[in-house]
C-alpha positions as CSV (number, residue, x, y, z in Angstrom):
1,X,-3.5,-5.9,7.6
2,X,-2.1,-2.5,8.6
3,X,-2.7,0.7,5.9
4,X,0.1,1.6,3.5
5,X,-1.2,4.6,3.2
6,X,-3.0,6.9,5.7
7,X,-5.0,10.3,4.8
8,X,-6.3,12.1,7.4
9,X,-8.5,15.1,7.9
10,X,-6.4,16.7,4.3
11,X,-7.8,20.3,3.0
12,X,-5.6,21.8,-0.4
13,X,-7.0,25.0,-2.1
14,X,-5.9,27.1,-4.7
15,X,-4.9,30.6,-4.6
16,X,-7.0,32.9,-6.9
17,X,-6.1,36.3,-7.9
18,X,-8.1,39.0,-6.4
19,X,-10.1,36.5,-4.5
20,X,-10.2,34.0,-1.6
21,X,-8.6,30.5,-1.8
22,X,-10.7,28.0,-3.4
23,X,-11.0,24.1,-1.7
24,X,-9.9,21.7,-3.9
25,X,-9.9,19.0,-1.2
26,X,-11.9,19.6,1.9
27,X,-11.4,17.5,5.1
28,X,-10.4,13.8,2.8
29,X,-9.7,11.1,5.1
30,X,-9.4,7.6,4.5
31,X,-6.6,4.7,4.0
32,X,-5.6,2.3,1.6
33,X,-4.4,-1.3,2.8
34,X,-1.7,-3.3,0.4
35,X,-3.7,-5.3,-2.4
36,X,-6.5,-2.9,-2.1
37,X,-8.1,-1.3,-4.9
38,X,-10.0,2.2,-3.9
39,X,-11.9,4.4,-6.6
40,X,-12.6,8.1,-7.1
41,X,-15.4,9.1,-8.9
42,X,-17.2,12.8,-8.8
43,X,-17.6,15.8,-11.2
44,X,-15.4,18.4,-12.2
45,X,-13.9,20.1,-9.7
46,X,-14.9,17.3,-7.0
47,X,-11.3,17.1,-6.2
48,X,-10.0,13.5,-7.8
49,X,-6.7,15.0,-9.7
50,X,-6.1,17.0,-7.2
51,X,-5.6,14.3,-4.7
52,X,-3.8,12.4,-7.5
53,X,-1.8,14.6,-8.0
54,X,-1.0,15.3,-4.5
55,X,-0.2,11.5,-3.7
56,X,2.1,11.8,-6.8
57,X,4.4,15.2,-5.3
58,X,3.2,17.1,-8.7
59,X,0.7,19.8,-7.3
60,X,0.7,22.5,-9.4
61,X,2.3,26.4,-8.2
62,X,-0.7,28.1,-6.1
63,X,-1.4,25.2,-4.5
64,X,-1.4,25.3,-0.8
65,X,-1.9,22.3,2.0
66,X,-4.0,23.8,4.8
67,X,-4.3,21.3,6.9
68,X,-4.1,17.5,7.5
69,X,-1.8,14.4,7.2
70,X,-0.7,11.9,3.8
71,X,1.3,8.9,5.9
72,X,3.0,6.3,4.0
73,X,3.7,3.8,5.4
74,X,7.1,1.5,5.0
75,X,8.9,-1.2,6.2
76,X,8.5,-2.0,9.9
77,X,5.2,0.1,9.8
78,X,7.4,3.5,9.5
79,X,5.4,6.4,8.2
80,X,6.3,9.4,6.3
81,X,4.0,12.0,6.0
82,X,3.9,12.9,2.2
83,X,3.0,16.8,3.3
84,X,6.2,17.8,4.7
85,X,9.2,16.5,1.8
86,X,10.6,18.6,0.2
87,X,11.5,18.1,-4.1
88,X,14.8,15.4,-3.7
89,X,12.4,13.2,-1.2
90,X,9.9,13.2,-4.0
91,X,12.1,12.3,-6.5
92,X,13.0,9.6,-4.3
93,X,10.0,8.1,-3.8
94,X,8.4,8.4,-7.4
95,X,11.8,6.6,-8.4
96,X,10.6,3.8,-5.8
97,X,7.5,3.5,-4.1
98,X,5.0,5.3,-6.2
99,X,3.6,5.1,-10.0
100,X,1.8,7.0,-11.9
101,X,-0.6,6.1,-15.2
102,X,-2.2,8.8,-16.8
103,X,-4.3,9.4,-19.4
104,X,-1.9,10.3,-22.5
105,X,-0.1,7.4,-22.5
106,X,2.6,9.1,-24.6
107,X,3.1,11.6,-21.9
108,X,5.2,9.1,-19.7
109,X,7.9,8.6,-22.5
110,X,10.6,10.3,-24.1
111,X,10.2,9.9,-28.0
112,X,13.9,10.1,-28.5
113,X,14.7,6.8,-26.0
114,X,13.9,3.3,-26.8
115,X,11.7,1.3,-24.5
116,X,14.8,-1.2,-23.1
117,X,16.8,2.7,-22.7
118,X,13.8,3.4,-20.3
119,X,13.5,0.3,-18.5
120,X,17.4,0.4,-17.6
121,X,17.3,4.2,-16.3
122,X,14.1,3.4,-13.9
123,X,16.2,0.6,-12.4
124,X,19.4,2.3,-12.3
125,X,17.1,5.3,-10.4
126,X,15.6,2.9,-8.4
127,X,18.8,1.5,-6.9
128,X,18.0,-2.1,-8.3
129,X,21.1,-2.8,-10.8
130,X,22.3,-5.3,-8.6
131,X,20.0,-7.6,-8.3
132,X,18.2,-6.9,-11.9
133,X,22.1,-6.5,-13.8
134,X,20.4,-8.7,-16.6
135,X,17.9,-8.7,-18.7
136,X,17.1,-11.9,-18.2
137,X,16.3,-11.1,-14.9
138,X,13.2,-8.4,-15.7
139,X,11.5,-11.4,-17.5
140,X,9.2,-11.9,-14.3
141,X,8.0,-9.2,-14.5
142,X,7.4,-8.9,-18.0
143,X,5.2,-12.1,-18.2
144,X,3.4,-10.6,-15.2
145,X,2.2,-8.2,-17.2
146,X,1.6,-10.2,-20.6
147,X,4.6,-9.3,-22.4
148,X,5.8,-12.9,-23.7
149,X,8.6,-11.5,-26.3
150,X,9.7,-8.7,-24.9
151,X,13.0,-8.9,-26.6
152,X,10.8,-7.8,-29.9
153,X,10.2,-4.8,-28.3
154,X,12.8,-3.2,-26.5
155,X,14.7,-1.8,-29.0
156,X,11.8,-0.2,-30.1
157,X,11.0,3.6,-29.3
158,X,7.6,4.4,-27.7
159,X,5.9,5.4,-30.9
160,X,6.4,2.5,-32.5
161,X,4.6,0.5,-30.1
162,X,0.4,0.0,-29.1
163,X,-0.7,2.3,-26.1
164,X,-1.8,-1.2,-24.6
165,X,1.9,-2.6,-24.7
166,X,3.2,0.9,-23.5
167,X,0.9,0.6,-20.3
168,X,1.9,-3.1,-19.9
169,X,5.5,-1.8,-20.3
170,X,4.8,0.7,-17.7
171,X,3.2,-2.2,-15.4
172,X,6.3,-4.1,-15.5
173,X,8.6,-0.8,-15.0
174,X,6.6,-0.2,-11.8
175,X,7.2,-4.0,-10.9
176,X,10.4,-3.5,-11.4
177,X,11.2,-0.6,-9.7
178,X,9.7,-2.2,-6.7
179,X,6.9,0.4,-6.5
180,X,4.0,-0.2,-4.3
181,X,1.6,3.0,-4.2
182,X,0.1,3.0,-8.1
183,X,-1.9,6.2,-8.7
184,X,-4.2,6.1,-12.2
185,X,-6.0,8.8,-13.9
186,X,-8.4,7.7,-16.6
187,X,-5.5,5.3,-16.8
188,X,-7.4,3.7,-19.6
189,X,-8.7,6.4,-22.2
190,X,-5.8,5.5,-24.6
191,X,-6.8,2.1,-25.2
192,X,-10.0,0.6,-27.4
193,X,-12.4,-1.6,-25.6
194,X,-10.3,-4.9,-25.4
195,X,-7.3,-3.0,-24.1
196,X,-9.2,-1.3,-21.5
197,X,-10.3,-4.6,-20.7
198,X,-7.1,-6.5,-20.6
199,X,-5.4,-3.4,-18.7
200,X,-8.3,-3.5,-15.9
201,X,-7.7,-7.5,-15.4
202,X,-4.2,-6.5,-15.2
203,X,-4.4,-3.7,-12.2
204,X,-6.3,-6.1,-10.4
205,X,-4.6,-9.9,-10.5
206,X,-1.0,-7.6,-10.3
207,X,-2.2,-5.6,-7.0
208,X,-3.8,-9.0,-5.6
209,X,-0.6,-10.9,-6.2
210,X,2.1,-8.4,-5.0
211,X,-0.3,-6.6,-2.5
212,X,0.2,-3.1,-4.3
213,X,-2.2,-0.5,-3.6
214,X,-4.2,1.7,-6.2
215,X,-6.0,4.8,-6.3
216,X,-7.5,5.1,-9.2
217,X,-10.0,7.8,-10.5
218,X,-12.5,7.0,-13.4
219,X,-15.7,8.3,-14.9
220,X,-16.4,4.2,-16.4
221,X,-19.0,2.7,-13.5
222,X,-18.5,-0.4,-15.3
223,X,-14.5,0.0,-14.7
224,X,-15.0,0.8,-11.0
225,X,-17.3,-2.3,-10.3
226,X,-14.6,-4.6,-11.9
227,X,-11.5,-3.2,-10.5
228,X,-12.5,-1.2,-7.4
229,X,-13.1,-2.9,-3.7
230,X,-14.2,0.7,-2.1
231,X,-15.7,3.5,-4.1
232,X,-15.1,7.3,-2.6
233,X,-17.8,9.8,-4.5
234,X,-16.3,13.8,-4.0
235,X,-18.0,16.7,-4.3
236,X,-16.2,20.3,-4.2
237,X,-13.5,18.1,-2.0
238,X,-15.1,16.3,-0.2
239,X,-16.6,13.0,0.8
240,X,-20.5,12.9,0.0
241,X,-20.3,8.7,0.1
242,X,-18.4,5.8,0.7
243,X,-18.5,2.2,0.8
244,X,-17.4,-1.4,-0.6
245,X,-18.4,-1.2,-4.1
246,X,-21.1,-3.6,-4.7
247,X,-22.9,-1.4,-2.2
248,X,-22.3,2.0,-3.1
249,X,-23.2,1.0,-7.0
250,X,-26.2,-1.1,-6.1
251,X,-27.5,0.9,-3.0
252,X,-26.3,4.5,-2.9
253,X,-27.1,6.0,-0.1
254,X,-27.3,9.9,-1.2
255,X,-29.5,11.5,-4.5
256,X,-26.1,12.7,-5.6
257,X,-24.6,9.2,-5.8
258,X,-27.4,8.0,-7.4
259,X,-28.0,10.8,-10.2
260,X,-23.8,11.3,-10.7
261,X,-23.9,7.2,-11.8
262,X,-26.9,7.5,-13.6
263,X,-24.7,9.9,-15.9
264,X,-21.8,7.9,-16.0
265,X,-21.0,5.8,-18.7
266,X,-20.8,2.1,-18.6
267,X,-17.7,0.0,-19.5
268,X,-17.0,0.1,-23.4
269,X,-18.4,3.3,-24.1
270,X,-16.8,6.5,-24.6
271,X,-19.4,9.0,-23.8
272,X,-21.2,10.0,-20.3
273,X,-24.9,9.6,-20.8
274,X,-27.9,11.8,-21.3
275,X,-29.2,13.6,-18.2
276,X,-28.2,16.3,-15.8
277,X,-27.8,16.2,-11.9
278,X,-30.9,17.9,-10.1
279,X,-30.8,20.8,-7.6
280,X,-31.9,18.4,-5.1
281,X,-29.1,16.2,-6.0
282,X,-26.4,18.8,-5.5
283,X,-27.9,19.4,-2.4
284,X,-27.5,16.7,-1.2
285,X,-24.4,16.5,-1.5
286,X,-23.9,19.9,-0.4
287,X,-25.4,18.8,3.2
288,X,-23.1,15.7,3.1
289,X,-19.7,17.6,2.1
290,X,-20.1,20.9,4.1
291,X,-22.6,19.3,6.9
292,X,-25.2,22.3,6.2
293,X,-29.0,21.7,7.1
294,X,-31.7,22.5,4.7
């Protein structure tokens, strides 16, 4: 199957006053196929929001692409390079192809609309009043997600709801809209341990069934193992190791990999663990992200 989605040889940094741009993505290439699941996991400052953001048109002012290619790829295997749209292309496509789950759940709402006053502006955006003119005809999607009684909820504003039915709510929007790029970050901090569990079962039986691709970044290595197929671990923007994800958690390759998961924590908790990543480490994946000898 060919990728939806193609990144190659990308570079972003951030102008700083006074000083010299700093890399916030350094030389990123890989792709993403439909149904495929691909995790980011790294550091601060090893570059995941960055890219998030990036695949989502919302990097920040003093952000600047240096080099490199984002293809997406549509129907008939037409790509658009995500680099060169301008702000009503963007608009476009989050409206269509791409969704976004972040960490504050509430963020994603306004207060002041009720869910079903949502739902009908996404489609209306999205250019699907036509064939979805009904209600009745959004129930696929909502018992795709889990949501059996939807009609209990609609009238409801966001507040008034769990942050597990707002992200199923958000599933089915995106399933709606027809989106097929979904982009997660720490998509699942909102939600207690049975949420996060029922939300991870969710992103990957949804993306198997309607060959969606995700990109998700998470600091959980128990969430990675269950939802992930290929696991990318970034270091000051860039690649230090890749790999299907049974191998990359079991087998890492590079000190970095092994001492970053080491630190991780493991599905159901909510802190990192005890311990610190050794010079040697870094190093490591210094050599691997800059190519420098010892």
């Amino acid at each position: 199957m060919f990728p939806m989605l193609k990144i190659q040889d990308l570079t972003v940094a951030y102008s700083r006053k006074g000083a010299a741009p700093a890399i916030a993505l350094r030389g990123l290439t890989f792709d993403l196929r439909p149904g495929e699941v691909v995790a980011l996991i790294g550091g601060v400052g090893s570059g995941k929001t960055t890219l998030l953001r990036l695949l989502a048109g919302r990097l920040p002012r003093g952000s600047e692409i240096l080099g490199g290619r984002v293809m997406l790829v549509g129907e008939a295997e037409s790509e658009t390079d995500l680099l060169k749209l301008r702000s009503l292309s963007w608009r476009k496509l989050r409206r269509t192809r791409i969704a976004t789950f972040f960490p504050r759940i509430g963020d994603h709402w306004n207060p002041e609309r009720t869910l079903r006053q949502h739902l009908q502006e996404a489609i209306q955006l999205a250019g699907k009043t036509r064939e979805l003119r009904s209600e009745k005809d959004w129930m696929p999607a909502f018992y795709d997600v889990g949501l059996i009684e939807p009609e209990q909820i609609l009238g409801r504003y966001p507040g008034e709801v769990s942050a597990l039915v707002q992200t199923r709510l958000l599933m089915a929007m995106a399933l709606l809209t027809g989106a097929d790029l979904w982009i997660a970050d720490e998509a699942t901090t909102s939600l207690d341990a049975t949420g996060e569990d029922q939300v991870l079962r969710l992103f990957r039986e949804l993306c198997a069934k309607h060959d969606l691709g995700l990109i998700f970044a998470s600091a959980d290595v128990g969430c990675i193992e269950r939802l992930a197929d290929r696991v990318l671990v970034l270091y000051e923007g860039g690649v230090v190791e890749s790999g299907r994800v049974a191998d990359l958690l079991s087998r890492p390759k590079n000190r970095y990999t092994r001492a970053l998961l080491d630190t991780l924590p493991r599905l159901g908790e909510r802190r990192s663990r005890l311990g610190e990543i050794d010079r040697s480490a870094v190093q490591d994946a210094m050599d691997a992200t800059f190519g420098v000898e010892n």
